[in-house]
N, CA, C and O of each residue as an XYZ file, in Angstrom:
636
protein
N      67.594     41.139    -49.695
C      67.270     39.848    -50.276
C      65.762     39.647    -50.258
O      65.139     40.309    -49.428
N      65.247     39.017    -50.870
C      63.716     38.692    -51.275
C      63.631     37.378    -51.572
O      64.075     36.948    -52.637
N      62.912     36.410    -50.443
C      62.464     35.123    -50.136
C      60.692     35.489    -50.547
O      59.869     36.291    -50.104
N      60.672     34.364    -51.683
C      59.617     33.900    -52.093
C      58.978     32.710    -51.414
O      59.681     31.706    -51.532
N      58.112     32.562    -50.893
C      57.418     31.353    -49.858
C      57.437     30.172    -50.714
O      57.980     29.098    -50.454
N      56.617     30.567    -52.034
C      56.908     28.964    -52.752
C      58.222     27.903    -52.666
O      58.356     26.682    -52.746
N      59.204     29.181    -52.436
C      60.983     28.767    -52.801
C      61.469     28.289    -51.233
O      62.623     27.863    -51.187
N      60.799     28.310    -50.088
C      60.852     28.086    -48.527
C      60.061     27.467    -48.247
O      59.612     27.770    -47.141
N      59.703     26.855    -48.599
C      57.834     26.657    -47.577
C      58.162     25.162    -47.282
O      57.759     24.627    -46.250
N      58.960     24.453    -48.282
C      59.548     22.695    -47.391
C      60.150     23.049    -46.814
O      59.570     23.157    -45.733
N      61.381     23.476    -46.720
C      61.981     23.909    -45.599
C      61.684     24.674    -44.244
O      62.221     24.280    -43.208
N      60.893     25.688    -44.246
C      60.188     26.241    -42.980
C      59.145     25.465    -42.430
O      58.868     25.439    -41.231
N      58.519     24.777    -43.403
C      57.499     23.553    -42.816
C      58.281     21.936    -41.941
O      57.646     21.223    -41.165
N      59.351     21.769    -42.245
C      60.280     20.725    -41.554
C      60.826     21.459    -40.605
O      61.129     20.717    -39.671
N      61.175     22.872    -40.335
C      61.568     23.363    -39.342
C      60.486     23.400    -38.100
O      60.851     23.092    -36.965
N      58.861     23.875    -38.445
C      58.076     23.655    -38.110
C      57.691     21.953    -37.159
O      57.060     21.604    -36.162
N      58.188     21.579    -37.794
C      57.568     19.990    -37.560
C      58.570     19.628    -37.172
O      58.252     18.706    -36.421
N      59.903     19.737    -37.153
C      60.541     19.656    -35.507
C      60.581     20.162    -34.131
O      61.131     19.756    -33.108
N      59.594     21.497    -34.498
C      59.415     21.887    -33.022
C      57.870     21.218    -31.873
O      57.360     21.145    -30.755
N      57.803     20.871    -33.399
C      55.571     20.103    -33.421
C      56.119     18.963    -32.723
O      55.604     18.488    -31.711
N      57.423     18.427    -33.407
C      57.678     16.652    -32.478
C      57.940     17.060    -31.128
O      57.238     16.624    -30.215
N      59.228     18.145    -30.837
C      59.209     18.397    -29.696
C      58.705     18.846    -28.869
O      59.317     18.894    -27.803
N      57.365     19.385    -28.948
C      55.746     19.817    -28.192
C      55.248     18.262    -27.739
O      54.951     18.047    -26.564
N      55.181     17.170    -28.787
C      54.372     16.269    -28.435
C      55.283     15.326    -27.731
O      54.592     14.478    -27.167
N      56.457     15.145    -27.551
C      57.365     14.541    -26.816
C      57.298     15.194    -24.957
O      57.351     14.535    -23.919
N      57.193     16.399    -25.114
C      57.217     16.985    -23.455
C      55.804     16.850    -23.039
O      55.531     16.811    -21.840
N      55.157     16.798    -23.678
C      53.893     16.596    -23.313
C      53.592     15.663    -22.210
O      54.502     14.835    -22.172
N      52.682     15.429    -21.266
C      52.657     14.648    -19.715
C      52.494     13.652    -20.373
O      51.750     13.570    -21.350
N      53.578     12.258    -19.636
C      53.092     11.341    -20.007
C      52.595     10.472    -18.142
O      52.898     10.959    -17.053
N      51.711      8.995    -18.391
C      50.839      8.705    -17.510
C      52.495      7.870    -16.685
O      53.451      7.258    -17.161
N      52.130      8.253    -15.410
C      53.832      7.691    -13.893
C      55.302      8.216    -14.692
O      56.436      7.892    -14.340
N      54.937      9.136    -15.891
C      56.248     10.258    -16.345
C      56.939      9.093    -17.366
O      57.838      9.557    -18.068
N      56.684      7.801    -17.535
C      56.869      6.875    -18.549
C      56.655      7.069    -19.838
O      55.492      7.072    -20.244
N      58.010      7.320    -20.955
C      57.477      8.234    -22.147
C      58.145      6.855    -23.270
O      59.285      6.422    -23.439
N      57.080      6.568    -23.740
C      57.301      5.419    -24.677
C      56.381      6.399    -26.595
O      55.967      5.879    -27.632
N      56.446      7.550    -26.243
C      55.755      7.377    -27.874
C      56.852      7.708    -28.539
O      57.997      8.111    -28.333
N      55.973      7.341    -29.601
C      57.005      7.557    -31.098
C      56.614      8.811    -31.889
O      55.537      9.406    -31.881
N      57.692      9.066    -32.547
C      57.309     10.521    -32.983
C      58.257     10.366    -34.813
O      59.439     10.048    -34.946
N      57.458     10.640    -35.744
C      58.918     10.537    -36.921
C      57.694     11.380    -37.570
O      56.498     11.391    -37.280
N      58.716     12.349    -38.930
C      58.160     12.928    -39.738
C      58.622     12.207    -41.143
O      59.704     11.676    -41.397
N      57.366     12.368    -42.038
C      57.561     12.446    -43.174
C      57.624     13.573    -44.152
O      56.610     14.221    -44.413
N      58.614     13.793    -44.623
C      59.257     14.910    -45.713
C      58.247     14.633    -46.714
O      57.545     13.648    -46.491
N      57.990     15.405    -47.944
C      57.629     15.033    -48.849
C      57.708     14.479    -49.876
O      56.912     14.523    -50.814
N      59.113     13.651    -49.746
C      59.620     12.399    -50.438
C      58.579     10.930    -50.168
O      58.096     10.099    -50.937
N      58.551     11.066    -49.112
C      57.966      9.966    -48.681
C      56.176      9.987    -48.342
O      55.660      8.968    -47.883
N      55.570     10.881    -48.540
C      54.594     10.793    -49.209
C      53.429     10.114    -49.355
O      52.447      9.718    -48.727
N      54.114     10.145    -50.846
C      53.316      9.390    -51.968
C      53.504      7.355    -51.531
O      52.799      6.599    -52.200
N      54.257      6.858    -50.668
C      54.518      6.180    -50.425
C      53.329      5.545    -48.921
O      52.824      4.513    -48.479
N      53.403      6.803    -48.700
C      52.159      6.652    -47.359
C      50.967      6.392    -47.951
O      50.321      5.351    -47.822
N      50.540      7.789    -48.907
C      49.488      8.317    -49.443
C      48.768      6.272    -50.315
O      47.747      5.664    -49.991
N      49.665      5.925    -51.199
C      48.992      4.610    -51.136
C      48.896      3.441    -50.454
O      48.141      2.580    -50.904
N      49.518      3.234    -49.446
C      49.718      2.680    -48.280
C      47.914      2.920    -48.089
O      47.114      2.102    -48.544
N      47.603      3.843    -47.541
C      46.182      4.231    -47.081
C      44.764      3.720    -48.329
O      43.688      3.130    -48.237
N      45.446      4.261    -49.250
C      44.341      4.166    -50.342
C      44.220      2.567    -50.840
O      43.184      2.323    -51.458
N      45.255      1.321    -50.627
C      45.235     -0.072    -50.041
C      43.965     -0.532    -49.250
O      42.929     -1.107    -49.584
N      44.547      0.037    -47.854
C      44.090      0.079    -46.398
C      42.702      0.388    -46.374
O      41.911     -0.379    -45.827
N      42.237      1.734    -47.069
C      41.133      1.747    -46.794
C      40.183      0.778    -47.634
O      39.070      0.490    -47.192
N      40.707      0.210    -49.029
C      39.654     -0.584    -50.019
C      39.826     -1.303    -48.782
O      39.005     -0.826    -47.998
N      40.670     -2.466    -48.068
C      40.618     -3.278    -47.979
C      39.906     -3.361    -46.701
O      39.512     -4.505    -46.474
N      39.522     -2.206    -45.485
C      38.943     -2.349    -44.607
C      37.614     -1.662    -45.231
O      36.906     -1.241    -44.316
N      37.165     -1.468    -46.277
C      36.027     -0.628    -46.840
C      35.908      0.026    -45.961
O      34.929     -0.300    -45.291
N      36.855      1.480    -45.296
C      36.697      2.253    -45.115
C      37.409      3.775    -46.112
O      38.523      4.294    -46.060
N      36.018      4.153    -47.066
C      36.362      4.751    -47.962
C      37.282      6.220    -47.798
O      37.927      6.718    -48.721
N      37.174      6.815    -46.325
C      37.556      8.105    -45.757
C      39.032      7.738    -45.888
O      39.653      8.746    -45.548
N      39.775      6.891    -46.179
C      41.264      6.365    -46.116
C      41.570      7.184    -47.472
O      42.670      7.728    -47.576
N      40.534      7.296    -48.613
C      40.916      7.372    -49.659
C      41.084      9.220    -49.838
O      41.924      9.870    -50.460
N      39.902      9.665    -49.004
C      40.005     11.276    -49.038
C      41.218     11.699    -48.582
O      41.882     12.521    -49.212
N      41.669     11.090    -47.270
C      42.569     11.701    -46.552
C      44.103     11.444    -47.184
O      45.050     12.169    -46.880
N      44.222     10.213    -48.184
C      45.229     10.354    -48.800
C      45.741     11.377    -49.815
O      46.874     11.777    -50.085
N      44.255     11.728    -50.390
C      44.250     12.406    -51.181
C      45.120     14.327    -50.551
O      45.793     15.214    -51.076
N      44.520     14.047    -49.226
C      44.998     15.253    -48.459
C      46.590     15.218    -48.193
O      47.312     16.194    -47.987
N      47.020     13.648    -48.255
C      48.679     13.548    -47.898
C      49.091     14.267    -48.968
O      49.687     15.341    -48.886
N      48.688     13.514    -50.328
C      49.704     13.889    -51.240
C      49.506     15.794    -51.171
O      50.403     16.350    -51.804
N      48.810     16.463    -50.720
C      48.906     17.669    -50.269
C      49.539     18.304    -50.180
O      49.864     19.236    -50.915
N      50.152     17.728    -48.559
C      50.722     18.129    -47.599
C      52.487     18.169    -47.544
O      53.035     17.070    -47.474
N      53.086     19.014    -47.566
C      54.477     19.517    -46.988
C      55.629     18.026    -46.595
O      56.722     17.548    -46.899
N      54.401     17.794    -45.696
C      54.530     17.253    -44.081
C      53.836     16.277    -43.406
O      52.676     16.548    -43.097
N      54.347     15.044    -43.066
C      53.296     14.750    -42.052
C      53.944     14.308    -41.094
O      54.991     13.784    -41.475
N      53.726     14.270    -39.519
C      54.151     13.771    -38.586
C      53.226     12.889    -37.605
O      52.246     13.304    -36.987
N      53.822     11.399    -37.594
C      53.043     10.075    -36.966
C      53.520     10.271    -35.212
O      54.584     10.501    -34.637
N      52.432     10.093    -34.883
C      52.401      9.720    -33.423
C      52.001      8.489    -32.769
O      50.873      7.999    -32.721
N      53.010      8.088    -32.305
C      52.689      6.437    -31.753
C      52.810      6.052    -30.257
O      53.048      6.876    -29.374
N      52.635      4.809    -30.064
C      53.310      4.700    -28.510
C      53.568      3.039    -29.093
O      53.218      2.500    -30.143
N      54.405      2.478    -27.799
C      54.470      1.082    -27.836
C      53.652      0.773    -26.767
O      53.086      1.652    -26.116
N      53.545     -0.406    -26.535
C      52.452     -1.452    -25.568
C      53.627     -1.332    -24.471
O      54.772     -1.782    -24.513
N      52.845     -0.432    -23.277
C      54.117     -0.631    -21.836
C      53.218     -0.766    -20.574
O      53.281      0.077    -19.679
N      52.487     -1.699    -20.521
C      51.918     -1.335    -18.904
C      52.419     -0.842    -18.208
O      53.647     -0.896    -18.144
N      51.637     -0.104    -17.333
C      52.166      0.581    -16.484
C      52.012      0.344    -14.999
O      52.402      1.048    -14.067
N      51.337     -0.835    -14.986
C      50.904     -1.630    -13.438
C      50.325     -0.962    -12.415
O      50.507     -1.030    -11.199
N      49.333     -0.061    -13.330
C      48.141      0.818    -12.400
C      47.021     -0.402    -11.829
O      46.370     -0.193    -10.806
N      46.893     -1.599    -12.559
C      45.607     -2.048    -12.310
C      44.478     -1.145    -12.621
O      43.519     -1.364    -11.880
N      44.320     -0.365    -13.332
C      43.186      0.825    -13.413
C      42.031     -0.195    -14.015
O      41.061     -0.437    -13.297
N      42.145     -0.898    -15.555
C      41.061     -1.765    -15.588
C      40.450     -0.889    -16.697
O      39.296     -1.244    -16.933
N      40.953      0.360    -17.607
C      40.716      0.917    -18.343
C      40.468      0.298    -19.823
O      39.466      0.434    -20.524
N      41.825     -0.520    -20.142
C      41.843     -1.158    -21.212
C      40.489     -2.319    -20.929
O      40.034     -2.703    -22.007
N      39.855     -2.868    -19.840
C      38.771     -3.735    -20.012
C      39.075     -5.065    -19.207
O      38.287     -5.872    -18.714
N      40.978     -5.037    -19.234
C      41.221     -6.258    -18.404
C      40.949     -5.534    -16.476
O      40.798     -4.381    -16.072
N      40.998     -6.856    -15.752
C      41.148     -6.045    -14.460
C      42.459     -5.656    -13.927
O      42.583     -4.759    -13.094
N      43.550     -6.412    -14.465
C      44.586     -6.044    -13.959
C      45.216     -6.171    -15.485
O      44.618     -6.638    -16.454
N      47.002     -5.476    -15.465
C      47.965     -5.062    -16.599
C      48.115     -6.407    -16.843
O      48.106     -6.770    -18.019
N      48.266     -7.315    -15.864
C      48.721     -8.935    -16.317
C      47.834     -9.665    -17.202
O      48.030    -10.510    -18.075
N      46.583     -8.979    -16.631
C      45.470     -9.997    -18.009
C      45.539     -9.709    -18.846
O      45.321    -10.593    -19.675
N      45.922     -8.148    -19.487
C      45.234     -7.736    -20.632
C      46.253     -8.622    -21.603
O      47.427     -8.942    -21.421
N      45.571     -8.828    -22.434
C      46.417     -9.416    -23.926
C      47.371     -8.527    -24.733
O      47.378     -7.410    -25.251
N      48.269     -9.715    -24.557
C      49.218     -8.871    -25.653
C      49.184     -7.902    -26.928
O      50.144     -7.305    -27.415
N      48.099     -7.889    -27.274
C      47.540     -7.845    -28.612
C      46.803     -6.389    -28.251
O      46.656     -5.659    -29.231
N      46.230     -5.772    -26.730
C      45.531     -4.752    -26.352
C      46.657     -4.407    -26.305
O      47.677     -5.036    -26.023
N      46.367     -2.583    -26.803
C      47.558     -1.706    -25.895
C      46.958     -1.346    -24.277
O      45.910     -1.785    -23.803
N      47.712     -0.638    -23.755
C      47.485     -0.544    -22.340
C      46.770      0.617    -22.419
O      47.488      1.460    -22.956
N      45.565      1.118    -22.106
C      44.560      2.272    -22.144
C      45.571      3.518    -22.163
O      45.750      4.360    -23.042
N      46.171      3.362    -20.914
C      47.159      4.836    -20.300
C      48.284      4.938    -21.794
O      48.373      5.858    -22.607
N      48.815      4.011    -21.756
C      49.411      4.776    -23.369
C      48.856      5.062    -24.320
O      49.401      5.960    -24.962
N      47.659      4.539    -24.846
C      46.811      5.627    -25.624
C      46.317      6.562    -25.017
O      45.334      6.664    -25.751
N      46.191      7.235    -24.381
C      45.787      7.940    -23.666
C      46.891      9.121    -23.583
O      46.856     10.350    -23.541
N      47.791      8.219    -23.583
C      49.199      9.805    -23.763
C      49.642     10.184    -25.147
O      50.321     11.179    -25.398
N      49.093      9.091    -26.250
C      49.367      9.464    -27.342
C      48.267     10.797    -27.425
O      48.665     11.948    -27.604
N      47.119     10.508    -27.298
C      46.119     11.801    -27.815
C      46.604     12.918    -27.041
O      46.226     14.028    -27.417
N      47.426     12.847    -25.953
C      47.752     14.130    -25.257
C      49.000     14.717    -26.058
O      49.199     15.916    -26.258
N      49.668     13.841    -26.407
C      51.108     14.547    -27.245
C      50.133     15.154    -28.188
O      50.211     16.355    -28.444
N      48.928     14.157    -28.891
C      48.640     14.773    -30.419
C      48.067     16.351    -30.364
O      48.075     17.108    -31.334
N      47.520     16.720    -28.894
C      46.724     17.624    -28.657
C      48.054     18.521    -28.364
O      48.039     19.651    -28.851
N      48.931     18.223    -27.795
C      49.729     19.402    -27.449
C      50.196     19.717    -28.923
O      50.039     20.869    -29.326
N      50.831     18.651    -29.862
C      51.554     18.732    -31.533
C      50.317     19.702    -32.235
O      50.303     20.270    -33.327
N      49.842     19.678    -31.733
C      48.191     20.404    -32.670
C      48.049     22.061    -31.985
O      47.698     23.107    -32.533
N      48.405     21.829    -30.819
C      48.909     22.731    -30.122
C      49.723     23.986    -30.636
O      49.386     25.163    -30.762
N      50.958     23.302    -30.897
C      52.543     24.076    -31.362
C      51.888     24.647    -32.500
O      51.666     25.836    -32.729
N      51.504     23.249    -33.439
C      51.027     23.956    -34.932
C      50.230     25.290    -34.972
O      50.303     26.314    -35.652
N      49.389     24.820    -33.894
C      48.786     26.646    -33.805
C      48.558     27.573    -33.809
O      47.754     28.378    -34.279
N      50.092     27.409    -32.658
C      51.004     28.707    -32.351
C      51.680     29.274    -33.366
O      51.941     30.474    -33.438
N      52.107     28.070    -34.516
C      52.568     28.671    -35.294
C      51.872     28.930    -36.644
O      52.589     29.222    -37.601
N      50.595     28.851    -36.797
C      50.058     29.084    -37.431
C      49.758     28.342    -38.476
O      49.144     28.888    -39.391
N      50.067     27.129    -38.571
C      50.556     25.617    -39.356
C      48.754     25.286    -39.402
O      47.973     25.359    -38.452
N      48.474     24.939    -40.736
C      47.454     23.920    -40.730
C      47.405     22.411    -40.283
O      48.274     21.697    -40.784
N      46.487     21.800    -39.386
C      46.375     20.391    -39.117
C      45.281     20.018    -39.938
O      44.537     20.676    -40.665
N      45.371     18.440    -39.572
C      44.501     17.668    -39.488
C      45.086     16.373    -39.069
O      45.994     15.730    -39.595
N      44.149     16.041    -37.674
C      44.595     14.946    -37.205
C      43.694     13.466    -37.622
O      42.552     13.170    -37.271
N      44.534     12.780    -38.385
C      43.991     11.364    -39.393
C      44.181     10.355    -38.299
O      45.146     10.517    -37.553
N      43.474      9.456    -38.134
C      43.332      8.234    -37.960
C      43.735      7.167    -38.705
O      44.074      6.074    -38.252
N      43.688      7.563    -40.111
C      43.650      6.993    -40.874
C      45.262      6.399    -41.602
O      45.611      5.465    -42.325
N      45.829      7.400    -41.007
C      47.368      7.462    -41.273
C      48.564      6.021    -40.631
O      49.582      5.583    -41.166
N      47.993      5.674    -39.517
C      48.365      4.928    -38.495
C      48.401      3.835    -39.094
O      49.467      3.317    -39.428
N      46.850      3.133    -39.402
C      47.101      1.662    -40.191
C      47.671      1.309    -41.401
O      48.000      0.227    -41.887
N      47.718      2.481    -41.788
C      48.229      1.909    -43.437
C      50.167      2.137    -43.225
O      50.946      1.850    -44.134
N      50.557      2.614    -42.054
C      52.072      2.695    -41.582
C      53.453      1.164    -41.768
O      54.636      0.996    -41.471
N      52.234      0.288    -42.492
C      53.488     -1.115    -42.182
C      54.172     -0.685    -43.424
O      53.960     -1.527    -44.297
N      55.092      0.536    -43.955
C      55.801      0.163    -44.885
C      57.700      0.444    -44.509
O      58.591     -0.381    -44.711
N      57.836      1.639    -44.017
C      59.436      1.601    -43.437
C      59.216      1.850    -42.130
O      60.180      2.564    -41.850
N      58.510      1.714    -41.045
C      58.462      1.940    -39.631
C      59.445      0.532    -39.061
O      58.908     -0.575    -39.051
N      60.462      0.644    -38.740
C      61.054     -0.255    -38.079
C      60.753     -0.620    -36.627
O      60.764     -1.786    -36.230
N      60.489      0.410    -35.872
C      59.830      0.337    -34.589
C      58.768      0.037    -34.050
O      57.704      0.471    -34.492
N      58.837     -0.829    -32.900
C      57.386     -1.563    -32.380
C      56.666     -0.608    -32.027
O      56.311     -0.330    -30.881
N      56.369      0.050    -33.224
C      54.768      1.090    -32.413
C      53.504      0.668    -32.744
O      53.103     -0.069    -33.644
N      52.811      1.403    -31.653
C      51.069      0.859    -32.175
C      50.782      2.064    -32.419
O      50.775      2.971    -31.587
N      50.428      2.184    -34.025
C      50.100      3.100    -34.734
C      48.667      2.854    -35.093
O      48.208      3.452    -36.066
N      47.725      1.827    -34.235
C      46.825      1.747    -34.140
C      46.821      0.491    -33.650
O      47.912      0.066    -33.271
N      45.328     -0.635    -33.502
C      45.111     -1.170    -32.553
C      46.425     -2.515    -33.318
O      45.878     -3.595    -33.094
N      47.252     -2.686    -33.762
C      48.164     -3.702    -33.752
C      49.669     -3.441    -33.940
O      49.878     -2.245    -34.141
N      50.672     -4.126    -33.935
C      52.029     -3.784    -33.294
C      52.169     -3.665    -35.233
O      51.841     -4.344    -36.205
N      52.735     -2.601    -35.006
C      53.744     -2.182    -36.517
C      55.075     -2.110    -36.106
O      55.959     -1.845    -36.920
């Protein structure tokens, strides 16, 4: 039999990017408390992101929203990494408050961002290994209010 890559390549790329979620899921999280979020987008869904961003960025005049969409509609694949707002009652004082009780609802708690960039580094990781092109967007996160049902902070506010 003779497999042509053009005729595989969504499919081995979603196979891919379930093992990428499950890299960034085992990944350490801060007192072993694992609150992120992890979902992929197929390439159905997209073009649905892709202007989501190109919105987002006119409207924060940040024009780099518009390149990187340009990179979604690209891509295979994309997979969002989130966390929800969970103190963790270190008192550490990271996020800026002195204790988890002050900080505002509205801050996430330092230590869960902090485990998101570690999943993203391990997910960036897997891709590696497997030889998968990244690029890790920022940009992807805010423009996310369109089917995310879950309270994640996909950047600094609750989606």
């Amino acid at each position: 039999m003779i497999y042509n890559e053009r005729n595989i390549r969504k499919e081995i790329v979603l196979e891919a990017a379930k093992q990428i979620m499950m890299a960034a899921r085992t990944a350490p999280k801060g007192k072993g408390v694992d609150i992120i979020e992890i979902i992929t987008l197929s390439h159905d869904s997209l073009p649905t992101l892709s202007e989501n961003m190109r919105s987002e960025g006119k409207k924060r005049g940040m024009m780099f929203f518009l390149r990187d969409a340009d990179n979604i509609e690209q891509a295979d694949a994309v997979i969002l990494i989130g966390t929800r707002r969970h103190p963790l009652g270190l008192n550490c004082a990271y996020c800026g408050a002195k204790t988890c009780g002050e900080n505002p609802e509205s801050n996430p708690c330092a230590i869960n961002s902090i485990d998101v960039g570690i999943a993203i580094g391990s997910a960036c990781s897997k891709a590696a290994d497997l030889r998968i092109d990244t690029r890790v967007m920022f940009s992807a996160g805010p423009s996310l209010h369109f089917q995310w049902r879950g309270p994640a902070y996909w950047q600094k506010g609750r989606r």
